[in-house]
N, C-alpha and C positions, 0 to 999 in steps of 0.2 A: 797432630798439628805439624804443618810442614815447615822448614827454614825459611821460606820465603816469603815476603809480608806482605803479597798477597797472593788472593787466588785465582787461578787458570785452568781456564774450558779444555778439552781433552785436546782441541786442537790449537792450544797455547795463546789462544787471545786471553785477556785480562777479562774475566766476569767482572760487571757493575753491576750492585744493587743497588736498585731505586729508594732515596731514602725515605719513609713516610713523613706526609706534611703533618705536621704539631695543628689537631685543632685545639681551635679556642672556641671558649663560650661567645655565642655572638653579645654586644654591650646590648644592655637593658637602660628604658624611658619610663620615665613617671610621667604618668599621665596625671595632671593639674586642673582646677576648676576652680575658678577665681568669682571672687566674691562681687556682685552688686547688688544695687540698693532697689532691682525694678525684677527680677526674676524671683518667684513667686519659689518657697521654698518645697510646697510638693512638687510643682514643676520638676526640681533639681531632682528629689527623690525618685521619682521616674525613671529620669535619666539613670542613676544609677542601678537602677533596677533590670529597666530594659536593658542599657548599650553596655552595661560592665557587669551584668547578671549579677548582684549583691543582694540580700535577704535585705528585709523592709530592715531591721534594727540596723545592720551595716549602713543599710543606704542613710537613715536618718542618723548616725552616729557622723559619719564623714560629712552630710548636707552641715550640722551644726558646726563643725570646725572649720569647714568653708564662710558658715556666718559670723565665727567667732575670730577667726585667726584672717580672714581674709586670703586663706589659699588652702585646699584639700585634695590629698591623692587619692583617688580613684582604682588606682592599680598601677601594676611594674610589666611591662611588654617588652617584646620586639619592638624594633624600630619601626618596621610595617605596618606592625598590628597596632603598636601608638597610637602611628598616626593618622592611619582608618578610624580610633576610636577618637579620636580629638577631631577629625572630620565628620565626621557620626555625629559627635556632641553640637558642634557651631550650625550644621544645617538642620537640626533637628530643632534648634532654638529660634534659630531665625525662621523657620517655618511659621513659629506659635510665636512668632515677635517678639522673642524675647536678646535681650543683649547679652545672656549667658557666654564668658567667653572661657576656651578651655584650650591648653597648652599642652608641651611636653618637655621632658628634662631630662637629659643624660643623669643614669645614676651613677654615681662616682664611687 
């Protein structure tokens, strides 16, 4: 190690290194599906099955705490992926007329 605090290229300029950037995990969304009194509850199953790929037990365990509690996650995403899957869910409802509505939530 030399006396000098810092170090220098043979032809006496000052070498910089580049410092690397700190990643971070990008923030995570719960994706939500809110409870009403006119979307048919296989309907809902479905949805979970198709747009968030969940086994029938999953799908029907989450459908009833959406009926019980009045709100149920679905899953934790990207922020992207969310909110494709919460656009996935509202036109897929409205198609079959239903008023299924479904959100997303920064997890904290």
């Amino acid at each position: 190690m030399s006396d000098q605090p810092f170090e220098h290229d043979d032809d006496g300029s000052l070498a910089v290194q580049e410092a690397r950037p700190k990643l971070q995990k990008p923030p995570m969304y719960k994706v939500l599906l809110l409870n009403d009194d006119f979307t048919p509850m296989d309907f809902v199953v479905s949805i979970l099955q198709n747009i968030f790929y969940k086994g029938k037990e999953e799908a029907v365990r989450i459908t009833m705490n959406v009926h019980t509690a009045g709100i149920g996650v679905c899953g934790v995403y990207t922020k992207d992926i969310a909110e494709t899957k919460v656009q996935q869910v509202i036109a897929y409802a409205q198609e079959n007329q239903h008023p299924l509505q479904c959100t997303l939530e920064e997890v904290e």
